[in-house]
N, C-alpha and C positions, 0 to 999 in steps of 0.2 A: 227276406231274401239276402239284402247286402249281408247281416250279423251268419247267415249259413255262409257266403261265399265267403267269409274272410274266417272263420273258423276252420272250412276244410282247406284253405291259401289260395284261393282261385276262384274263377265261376266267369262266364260269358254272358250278359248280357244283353240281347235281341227284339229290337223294339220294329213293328210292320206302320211306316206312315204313307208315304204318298208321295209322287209326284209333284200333288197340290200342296205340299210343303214348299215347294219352290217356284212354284207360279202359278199365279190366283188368275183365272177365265171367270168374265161375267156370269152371273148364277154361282160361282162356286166359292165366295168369302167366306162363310159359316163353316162350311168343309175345308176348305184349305187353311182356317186358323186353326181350328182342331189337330189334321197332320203336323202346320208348323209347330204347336203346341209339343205334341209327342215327339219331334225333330229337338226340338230346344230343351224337353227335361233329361232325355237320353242324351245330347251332346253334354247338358249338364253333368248331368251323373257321371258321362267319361270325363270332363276336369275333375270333379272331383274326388273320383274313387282311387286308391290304391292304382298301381299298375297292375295287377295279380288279377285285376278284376278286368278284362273286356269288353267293350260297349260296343254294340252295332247298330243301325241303324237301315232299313231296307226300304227306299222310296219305288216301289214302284211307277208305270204308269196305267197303261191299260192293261186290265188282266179276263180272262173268262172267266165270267162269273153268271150268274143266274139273275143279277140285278132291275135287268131291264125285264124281266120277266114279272117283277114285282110292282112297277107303274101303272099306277093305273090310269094317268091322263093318256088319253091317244098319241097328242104333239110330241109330250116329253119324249114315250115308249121309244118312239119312233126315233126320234134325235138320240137315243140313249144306243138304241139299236145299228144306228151309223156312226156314230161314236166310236164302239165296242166291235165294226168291223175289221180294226186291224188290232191282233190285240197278242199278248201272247198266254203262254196255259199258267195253269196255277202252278204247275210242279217248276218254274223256273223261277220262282221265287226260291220254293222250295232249295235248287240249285243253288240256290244267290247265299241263303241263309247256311245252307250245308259247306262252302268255300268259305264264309266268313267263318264259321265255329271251327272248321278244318285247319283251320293253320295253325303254327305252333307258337307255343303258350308267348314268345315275347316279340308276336306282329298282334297290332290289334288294326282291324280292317274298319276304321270308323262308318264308315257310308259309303252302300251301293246304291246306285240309281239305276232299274232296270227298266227295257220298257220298248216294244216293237220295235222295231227298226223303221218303219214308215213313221213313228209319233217322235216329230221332231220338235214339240211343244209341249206342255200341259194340254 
């Protein structure tokens, strides 16, 4: 990818982490290093690439997804299901990533944090 972006002089960058990249809730260490993990090699890669190259990075927090559908403990489902009541759609991510790649070639929008309005935490 990088040896394409700097051959045609440009390219955007767009990495999908997590809220849990920026604050770890009991149960969620293993997930939340993983997001910080993909937060830390994309903020990597913006020090280090060219400026021609732009780096994004899109923390969500809660989003509609089909997840809690996939539990199979009763407790979790349940907690997973009131969790996920306030939440917002998948196309506002979608939004988040379409404004960062939209601007022009010399703003780079490092990190958005997007995420209900009622979820004032991880």
């Amino acid at each position: 990818m990088l040896p394409h972006f700097k051959a045609q002089g440009g390219g955007h960058v767009v990495t999908i982490a997590s809220i849990g990249a920026h604050e770890v809730v009991p149960t969620s260490a293993v997930y939340s290093a993983t997001k910080y993990a993909a937060w830390a090699l994309t903020e990597g890669l913006r020090l280090e690439s060219d400026p021609s190259i732009r780096v994004t990075t899109i923390s969500p927090g809660v989003v509609e997804t089909e997840l809690a559908e996939h539990i199979t403990d009763p407790v979790a489902s349940a907690a997973m299901e009131a969790y996920r009541a306030a939440s917002i759609p998948a196309d506002a991510i979608t939004g988040a990533v379409n404004y960062a790649i939209g601007q022009p070639a010399g703003v780079d929008v490092n990190e958005i944090v997007i995420r209900p309005a009622a979820q004032r935490s991880a």
